[in-house]
N, C-alpha and C positions, 0 to 999 in steps of 0.2 A: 380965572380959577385954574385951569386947561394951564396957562402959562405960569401960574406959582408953583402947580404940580410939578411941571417938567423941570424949573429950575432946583430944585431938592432943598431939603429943608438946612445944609449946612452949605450949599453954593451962593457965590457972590454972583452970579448969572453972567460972569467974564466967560466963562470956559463952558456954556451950557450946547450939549448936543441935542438939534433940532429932532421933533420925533420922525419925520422925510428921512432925516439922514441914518439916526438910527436903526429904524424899520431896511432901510436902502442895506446897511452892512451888514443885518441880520439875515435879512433872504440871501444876501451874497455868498453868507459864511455858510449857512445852508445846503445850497447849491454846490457849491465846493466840496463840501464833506460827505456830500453823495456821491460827485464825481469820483473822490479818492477812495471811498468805501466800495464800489460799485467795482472800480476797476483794480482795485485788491483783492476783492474775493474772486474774479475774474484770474489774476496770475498766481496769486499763494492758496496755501492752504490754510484756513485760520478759522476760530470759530464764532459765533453770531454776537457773543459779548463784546468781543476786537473790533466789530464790525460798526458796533453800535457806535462803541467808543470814539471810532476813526470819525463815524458821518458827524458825529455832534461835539467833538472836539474842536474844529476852527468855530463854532458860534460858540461854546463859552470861553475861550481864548480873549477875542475880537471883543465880549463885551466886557470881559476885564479890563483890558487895552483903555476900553472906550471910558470906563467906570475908573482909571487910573487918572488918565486926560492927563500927563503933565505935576499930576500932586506925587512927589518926590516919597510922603511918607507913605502913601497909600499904596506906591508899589513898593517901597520895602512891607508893606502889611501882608500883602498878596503873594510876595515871593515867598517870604515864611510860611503862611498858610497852605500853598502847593509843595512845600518840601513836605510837610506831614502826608501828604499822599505817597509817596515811595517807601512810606517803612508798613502799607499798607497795600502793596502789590507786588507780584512778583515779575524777575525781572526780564524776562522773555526774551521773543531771539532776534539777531544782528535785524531782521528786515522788519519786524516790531516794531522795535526801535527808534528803527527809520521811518519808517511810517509815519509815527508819532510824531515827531520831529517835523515831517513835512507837514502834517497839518496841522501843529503847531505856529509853522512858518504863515501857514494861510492864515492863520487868525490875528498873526501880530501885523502884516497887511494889510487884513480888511478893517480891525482894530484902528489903525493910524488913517484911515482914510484912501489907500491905495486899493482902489475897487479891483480896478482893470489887471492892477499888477496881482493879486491876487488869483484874477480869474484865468491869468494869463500861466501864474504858477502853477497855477492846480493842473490845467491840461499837459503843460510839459511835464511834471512829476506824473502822472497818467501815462503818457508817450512814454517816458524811460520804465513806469513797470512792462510797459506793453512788449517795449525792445527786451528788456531783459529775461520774461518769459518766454517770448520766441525761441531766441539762441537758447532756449533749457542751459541758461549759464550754472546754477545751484544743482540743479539735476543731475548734469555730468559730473557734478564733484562728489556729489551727496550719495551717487549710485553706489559706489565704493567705500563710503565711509560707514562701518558698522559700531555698536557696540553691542560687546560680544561678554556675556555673563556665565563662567564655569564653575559648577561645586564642586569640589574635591573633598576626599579625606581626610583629617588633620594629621594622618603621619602622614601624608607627602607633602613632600618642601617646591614649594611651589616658584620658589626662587628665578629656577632656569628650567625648569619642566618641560614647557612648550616652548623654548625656543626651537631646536628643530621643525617644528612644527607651522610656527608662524616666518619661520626662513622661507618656506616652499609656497605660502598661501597670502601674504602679506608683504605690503611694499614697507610698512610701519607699524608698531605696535608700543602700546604704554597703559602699565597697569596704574587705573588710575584710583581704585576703592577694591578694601578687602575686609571680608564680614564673617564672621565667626557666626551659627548656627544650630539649629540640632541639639541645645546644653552644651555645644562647644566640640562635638563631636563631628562637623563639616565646618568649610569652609565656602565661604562666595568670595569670587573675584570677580574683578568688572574691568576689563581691558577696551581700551579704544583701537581700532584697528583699522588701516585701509588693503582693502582687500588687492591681489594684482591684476584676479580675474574671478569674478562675482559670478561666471558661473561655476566656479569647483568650491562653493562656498560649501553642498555637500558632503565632499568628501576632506573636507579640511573637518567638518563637524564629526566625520565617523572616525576620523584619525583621533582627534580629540578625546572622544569616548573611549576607544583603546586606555589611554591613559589615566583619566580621572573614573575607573570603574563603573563606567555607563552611569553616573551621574547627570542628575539634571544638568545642560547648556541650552541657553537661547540665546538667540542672533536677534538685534531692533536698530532698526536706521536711529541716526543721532536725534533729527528731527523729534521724536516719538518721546525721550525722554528728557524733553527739551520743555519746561514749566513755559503756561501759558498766561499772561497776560491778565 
């Protein structure tokens, strides 16, 4: 009975996975997706829903993989069925991404039957987050990189306004959104900017204010307005 079960009601019992071995790539995939979850919240910043996502991503990867087995149509079924998931999340940031991707990678390993090589990925993807949060590689870039929100008037022409401005306090600057407010009586801009030295980031704001009449500005790392996951 035990054995008509496990063969499934449309298998020819050629391609049936044993339930040892099944169980075997489920605690693996497991295991894995704690490691990667574990040592992500460890070096990024992210929050508990990404977290979740990461630890339990390589086991339903692996048993699709395993629930595929080699049937050609089944995984064109499954490819379609996971593209309807991207028009139903948003699309988050470079190291997301990657994330995902890595534990993606572990489940289509442990999936195929590559226990060791799996267990083997997941700790070096571990090691390079670890490497890469030491040297603060994002950090030193990111400390600099602002985006920077001013309202203005609608009689000022905003064109070239601040460029003096951003010549003296900024290595680079690009207005990248502008919003009409107020019944159309202010303006928002939203510039991206990297600053030259993030401490006069002060008086780059009170210069600022000179010009757009002490209007509302606020300064937010990119991170911040950066859609999550």
């Amino acid at each position: 009975m035990l054995e008509s079960l496990l063969n499934g009601i449309f298998t020819s019992g050629s391609n049936v996975i044993s339930m040892g071995d099944f169980m075997l790539c489920i605690v693996s995939s497991i295991i894995c997706g704690l490691i990667l979850a574990f040592i992500y919240s460890r070096t990024c910043k992210t929050g508990k829903s990404f977290l979740l996502s990461l630890a339990i991503l390589p086991m339903i990867v692996c048993v699709v993989i395993m629930t595929v087995n080699g049937n050609v149509g089944a995984g064109v079924a499954v490819a379609g069925a996971f593209s309807l998931v991207r028009f139903r999340s948003n699309p988050g940031t470079a190291k997301e991404i990657c994330a995902i991707f890595g534990a993606m990678s572990v489940g289509l390993l442990l999936g195929m039957g590559y226990i060791a090589y799996g267990l083997i990925f997941s700790v070096i993807f571990a090691l390079v987050l670890l490497v890469y949060s030491a040297f603060n590689m994002d950090r030193r870039f990111e400390s600099k990189q602002r985006v920077l929100t001013i309202t203005i008037p609608e009689s000022l022409n905003y064109t070239d306004v601040f460029e003096d401005i951003f010549g003296r306090y900024t290595d680079s600057h690009r207005l990248t959104h502008v919003k009409t407010t107020n019944m159309g009586s202010l303006f928002k801009l939203t510039f991206e900017i990297s600053q030259k030295d993030p401490a006069n980031e002060k008086n780059m704001i009170d210069e600022l204010r000179c010009k757009n009449g002490n209007l509302e500005i606020s300064v937010s790392d990119v991170s911040t307005v950066t859609a999550e996951l």
